[in-house]
N, C-alpha and C positions, 0 to 999 in steps of 0.2 A: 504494500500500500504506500500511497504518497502520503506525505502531512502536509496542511492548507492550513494558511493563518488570513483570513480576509481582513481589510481597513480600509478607511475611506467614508463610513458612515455617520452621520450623524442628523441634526437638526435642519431642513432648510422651509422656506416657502412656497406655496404654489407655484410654478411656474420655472421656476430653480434647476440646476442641476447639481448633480453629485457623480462623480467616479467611486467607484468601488474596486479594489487590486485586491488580488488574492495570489499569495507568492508561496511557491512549492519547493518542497525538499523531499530529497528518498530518491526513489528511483526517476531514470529519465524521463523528465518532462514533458518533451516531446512525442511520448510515445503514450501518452494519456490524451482522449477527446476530453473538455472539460465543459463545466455547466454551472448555471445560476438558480438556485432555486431560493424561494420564499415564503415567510408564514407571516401571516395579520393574527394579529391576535382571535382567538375561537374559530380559525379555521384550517383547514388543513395545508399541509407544504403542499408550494404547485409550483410546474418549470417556470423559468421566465427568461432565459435564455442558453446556448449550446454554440461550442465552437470545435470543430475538427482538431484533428490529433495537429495537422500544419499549417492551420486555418484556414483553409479555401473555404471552407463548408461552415458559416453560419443558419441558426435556427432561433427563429421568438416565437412566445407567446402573441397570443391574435391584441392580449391588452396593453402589450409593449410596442409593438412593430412599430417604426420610424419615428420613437422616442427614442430608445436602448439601442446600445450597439454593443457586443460583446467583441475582443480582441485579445492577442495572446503575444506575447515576448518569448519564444522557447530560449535564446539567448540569457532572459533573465527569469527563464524560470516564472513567470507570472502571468496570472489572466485577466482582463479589465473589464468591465462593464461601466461604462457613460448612461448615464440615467438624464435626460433631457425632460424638462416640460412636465415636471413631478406635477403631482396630484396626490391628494389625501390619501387618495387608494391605495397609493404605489406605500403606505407605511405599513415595517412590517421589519423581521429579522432576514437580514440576506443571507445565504449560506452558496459558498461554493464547493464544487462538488469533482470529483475523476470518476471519470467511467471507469467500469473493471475490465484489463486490461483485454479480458478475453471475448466481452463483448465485440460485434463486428465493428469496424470503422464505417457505419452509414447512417444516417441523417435521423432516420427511422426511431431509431433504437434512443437517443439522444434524450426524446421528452418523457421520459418514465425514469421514476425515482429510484427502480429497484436495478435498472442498470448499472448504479452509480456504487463503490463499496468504500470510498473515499470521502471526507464530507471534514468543515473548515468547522468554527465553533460559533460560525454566524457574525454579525454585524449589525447594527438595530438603522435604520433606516425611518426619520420620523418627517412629512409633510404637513407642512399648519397651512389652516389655510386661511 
C-alpha cells in the first residue's frame, strides 16, 4: 500500500476556490491511478474525482464537472485537485484515495470506492455562504 497525507483545506466563501494536494510515499507513485473522494456530514463517501496511473485519463463527478480539475506530479509524488466556484454543497471531508494496484488501469473501475485499498486521513473542506 501507499500512504496519503492530503492538505490544502480549509474555510473559504461561495464562489472561492481551494486546491487540495495529497503527497505519496511507499511504493511507486506512478504506478497507482488515484482519486478524490468525499463525505458531508450524515451522508455517505461519494467519488468526486479520478486521475490515471500517467494522467491522460481524467474522471468527475456529474456535481463537479468544469468546476474540479484533478492533476498529478508523478515526479513529486503528489495528486491535486483545484476546486473552482465552491458552493455550500461542495462542504465536506476530502479524502484521497490509490487504487489497488491490481485493479485494471480503465476509466471504469475509477468511481467505486471499493476499488481503492489506499485512503489519506481526509481534509475538512468548509463553504459559507
Amino acid at each position: 500500500q501507499v500512504q496519503l497525507i492530503e492538505s490544502g483545506g480549509g474555510l473559504v466563501q461561495t464562489g472561492e476556490s481551494l486546491r487540495l494536494s495529497c503527497a505519496a510515499s511507499g511504493r511507486t507513485f506512478s504506478s497507482y491511478a488515484m482519486g478524490w473522494f468525499r463525505q458531508a456530514p450524515g451522508k455517505e463517501r461519494e467519488f468526486v474525482a479520478a486521475i490515471s496511473r500517467g494522467g491522460g485519463g481524467t474522471y468527475y463527478a456529474d456535481s463537479v464537472k468544469e468546476r474540479f480539475t484533478i492533476s498529478r506530479d508523478n515526479a513529486k509524488n503528489t495528486v491535486y485537485l483545484q476546486m473552482n466556484s465552491l458552493n455550500p454543497e461542495d462542504t465536506a471531508v476530502y479524502y484521497c484515495a490509490a487504487v489497488a494496484p491490481w485493479i485494471p488501469n480503465t476509466g471504469s473501475y475509477y468511481y467505486r470506492e471499493r476499488n481503492y485499498n489506499s485512503w489519506g486521513q481526509g481534509t475538512q473542506v468548509t463553504v459559507s455562504s
